[in-house]
C-alpha positions in Angstrom: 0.0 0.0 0.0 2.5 2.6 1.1 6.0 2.4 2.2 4.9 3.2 5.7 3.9 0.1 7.6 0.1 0.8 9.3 0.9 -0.3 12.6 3.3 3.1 12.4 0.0 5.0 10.8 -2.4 3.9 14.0 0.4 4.4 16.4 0.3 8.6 14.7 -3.6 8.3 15.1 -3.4 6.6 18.5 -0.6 9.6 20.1 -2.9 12.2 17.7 -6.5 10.9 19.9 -4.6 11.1 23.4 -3.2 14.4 22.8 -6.5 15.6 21.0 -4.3 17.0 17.4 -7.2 17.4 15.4 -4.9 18.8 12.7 -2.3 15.5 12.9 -5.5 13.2 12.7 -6.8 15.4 9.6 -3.3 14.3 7.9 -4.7 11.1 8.6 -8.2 10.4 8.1 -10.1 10.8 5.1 -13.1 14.0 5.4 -15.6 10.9 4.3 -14.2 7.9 6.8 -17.2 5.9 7.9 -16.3 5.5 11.9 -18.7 3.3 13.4 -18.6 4.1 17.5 -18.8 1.1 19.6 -22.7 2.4 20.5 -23.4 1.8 16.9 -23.5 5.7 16.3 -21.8 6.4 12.5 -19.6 9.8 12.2 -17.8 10.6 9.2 -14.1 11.6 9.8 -14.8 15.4 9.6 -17.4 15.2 11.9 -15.1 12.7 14.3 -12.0 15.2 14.2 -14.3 18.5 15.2 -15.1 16.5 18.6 -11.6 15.8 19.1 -11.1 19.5 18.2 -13.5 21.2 20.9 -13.3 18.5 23.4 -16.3 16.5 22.8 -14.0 13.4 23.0 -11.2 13.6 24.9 -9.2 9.9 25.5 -7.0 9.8 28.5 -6.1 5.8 27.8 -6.1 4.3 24.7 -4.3 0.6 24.7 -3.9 -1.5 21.6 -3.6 -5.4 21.5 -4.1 -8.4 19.8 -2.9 -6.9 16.7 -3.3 -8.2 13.2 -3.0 -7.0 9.5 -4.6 -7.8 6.1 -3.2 -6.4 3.0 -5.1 -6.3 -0.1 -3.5 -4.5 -3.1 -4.4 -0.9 -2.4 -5.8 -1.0 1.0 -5.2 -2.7 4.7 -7.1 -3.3 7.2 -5.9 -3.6 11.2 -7.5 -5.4 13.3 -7.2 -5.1 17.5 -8.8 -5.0 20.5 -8.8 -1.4 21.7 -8.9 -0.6 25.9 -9.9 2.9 26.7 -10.5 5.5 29.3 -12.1 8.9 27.9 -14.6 11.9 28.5 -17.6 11.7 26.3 -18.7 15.6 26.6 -16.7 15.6 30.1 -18.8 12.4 31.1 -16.4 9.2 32.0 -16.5 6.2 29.9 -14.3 3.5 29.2 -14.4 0.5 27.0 -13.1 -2.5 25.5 -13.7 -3.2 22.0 -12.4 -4.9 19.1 -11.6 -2.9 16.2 -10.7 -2.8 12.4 -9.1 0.3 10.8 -9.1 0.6 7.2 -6.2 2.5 4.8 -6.2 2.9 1.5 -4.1 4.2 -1.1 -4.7 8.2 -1.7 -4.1 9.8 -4.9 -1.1 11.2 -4.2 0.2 7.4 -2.8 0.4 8.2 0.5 -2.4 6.2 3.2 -5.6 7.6 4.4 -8.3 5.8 7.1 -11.5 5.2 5.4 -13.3 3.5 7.8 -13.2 2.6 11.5 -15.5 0.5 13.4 -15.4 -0.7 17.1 -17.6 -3.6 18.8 -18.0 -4.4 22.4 -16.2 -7.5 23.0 -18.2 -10.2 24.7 -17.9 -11.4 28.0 -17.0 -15.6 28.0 -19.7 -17.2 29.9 
């Protein structure tokens, strides 16, 4: 896809979230990204970086693992489980979710997120 490795691209989105760089995670997510929250509510990436730009979401913790990667020829997709601790409009909130982020090749060759979706993970019985 690109000559940057996406675990390298989520670890810039992952610093860009906890430190709330709206402009950093405009470098990296496409305007129309289809982010799917974890509740099931849809954003598109513009939409996703103005909360991160007045506060509305603000993460304080935000822990990858179980980490795996697909490549297709001109996109990726990574797959984790995703631990966090935020403020949703200054409410606490934390989950754990498992997660699939995926890039694709921009025009100008360099790696964009075009979607994001997040899913509870289920307790074992």
């Amino acid at each position: 896809m690109t000559d940057v490795p996406v675990e390298a691209l989520e670890e810039r989105r992952r610093r860009a979230l906890l430190s709330g760089d709206a402009a950093e995670l405009a470098r990296l997510m496409d305007e129309d990204c289809v982010y799917i929250h974890s509740s099931g509510f849809i954003d598109s990436g513009r939409n996703m970086i103005d909360k991160i730009e007045r506060g509305d979401v603000r993460y304080h913790r935000l822990d990858f693992a179980d980490e795996s990667v697909h490549h297709l020829p001109t996109t990726t997709v990574f797959v984790y489980r995703q631990i966090a601790d935020m403020e949703l409009k200054g409410l606490p909130h934390g989950s754990d979710t498992l997660c699939s982020a995926v890039w694709a090749t921009d025009a100008a060759g360099g790696a964009r997120l075009i979607s994001f979706h997040s899913a509870f993970m289920e307790r074992a019985a």
